[in-house]
Each structure stands twice: as C-alpha cells, then as structure tokens.
C-alpha positions in Angstrom: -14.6 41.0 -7.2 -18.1 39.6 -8.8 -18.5 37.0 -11.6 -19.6 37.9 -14.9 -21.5 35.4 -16.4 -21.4 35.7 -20.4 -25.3 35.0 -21.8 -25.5 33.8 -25.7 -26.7 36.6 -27.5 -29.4 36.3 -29.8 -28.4 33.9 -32.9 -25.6 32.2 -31.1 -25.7 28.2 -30.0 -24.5 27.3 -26.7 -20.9 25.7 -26.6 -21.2 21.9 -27.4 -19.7 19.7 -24.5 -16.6 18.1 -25.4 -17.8 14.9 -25.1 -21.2 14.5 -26.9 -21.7 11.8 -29.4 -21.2 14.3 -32.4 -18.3 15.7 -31.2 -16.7 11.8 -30.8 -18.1 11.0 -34.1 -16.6 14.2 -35.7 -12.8 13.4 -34.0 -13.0 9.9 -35.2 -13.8 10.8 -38.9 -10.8 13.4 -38.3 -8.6 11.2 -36.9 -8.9 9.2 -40.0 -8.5 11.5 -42.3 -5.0 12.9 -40.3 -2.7 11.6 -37.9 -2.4 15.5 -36.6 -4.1 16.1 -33.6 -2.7 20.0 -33.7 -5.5 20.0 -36.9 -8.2 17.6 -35.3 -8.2 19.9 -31.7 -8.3 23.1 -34.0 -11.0 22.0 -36.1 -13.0 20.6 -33.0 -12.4 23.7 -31.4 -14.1 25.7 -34.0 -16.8 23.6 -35.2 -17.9 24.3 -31.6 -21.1 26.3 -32.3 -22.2 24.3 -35.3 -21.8 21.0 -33.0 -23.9 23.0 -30.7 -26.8 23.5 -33.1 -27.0 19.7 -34.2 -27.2 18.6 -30.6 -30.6 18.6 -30.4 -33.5 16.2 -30.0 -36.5 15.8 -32.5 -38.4 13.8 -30.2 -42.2 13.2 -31.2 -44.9 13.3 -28.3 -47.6 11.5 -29.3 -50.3 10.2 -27.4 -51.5 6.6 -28.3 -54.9 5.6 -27.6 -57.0 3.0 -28.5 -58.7 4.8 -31.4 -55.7 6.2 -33.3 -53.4 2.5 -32.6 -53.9 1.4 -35.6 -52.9 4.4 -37.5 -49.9 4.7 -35.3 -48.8 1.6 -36.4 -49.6 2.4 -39.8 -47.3 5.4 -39.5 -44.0 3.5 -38.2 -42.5 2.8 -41.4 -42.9 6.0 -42.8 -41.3 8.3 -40.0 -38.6 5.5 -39.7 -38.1 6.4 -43.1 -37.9 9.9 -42.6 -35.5 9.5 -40.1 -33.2 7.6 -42.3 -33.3 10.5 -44.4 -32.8 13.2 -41.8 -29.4 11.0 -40.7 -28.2 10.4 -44.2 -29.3 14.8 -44.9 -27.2 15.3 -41.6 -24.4 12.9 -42.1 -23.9 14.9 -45.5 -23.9 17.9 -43.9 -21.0 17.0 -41.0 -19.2 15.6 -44.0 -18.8 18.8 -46.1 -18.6 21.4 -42.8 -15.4 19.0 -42.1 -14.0 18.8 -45.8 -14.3 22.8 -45.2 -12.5 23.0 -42.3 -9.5 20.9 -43.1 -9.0 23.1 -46.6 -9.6 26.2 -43.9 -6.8 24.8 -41.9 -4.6 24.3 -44.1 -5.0 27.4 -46.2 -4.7 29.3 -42.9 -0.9 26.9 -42.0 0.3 27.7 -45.3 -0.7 31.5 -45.4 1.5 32.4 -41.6 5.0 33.9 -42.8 
C-alpha cells in the first residue's frame, strides 16, 4: 500500500517539534500556572501551529568591510535595542495566546455534560 505524505497547504505553519526552546519555555510558564498536566499537554498540543510560526530566525546578513566598520559599529546599540523590543513584543504575545488558552480549556471542561 503507498504512503501518503500530507503537504501544508497554503496559510498553514509546519508542526513545531516538541522540543524547541519555545515550546519548553511555554510548558514551564504552564507548569506554573497549574499543576495539571492533562491542561498543559492540551494546550501544547494546540498551540502547535502558532509555536510553529514563532520558530523562526531573523538573522541579519550583513557584510562588513573596511569602509562601512565604523557605521556598523555605530549601528550595534540600536538593533540591540530593537531586539529587546521584538522579545519583550513577543514575550507579550506568548503571554496573552496562553491566558487564552487556559480560559479556552476551561470553558471547554466545564461546558462537556
């Protein structure tokens, strides 16, 4: 019998891997807001796609020579800056999508007959 591979379809994020550095930073700050992991393995589970679309890199290629240096260097402080920003804009964001979920969890535990 032949495998069928499923392909993402056009606005859908890969599945995150279980074990990437959001996805451990997301258990923890469930973890400690409940001691049930029923709630923190349901939410994981369906915060799967928006994981997905966080784990990303915003790498800068930039190519340093001896003429631009010292406006590279000039620049440091300012994208550092920027990245603070992006973490805390981020950070935020994780925040809320997990305040969501537990209320989602718990409206759906307390709606089942």
């Amino acid at each position: 019998m032949p495998t069928v591979i499923p392909f993402p379809t056009v606005g859908t994020a890969p599945p995150a891997p279980d074990t990437c550095h959001i996805t451990e930073m997301i258990r923890e700050e469930l973890s400690q807001l409940s001691s049930s992991e029923y709630m923190v393995e349901c939410i994981l589970e369906r915060m799967k796609p928006f994981i997905a679309t966080l784990d990303f890199d915003l790498g800068l290629d930039i190519e340093v020579t001896p003429e631009n240096e010292e406006a590279m260097m000039q620049l440091i402080p300012s994208i550092q800056a920027m990245q603070s920003r992006f973490d805390d804009i981020i950070s935020e964001i994780i925040s809320e999508r997990i305040l969501h979920e537990i209320h989602l969890f718990h409206m759906q535990r307390h709606s089942k007959p």
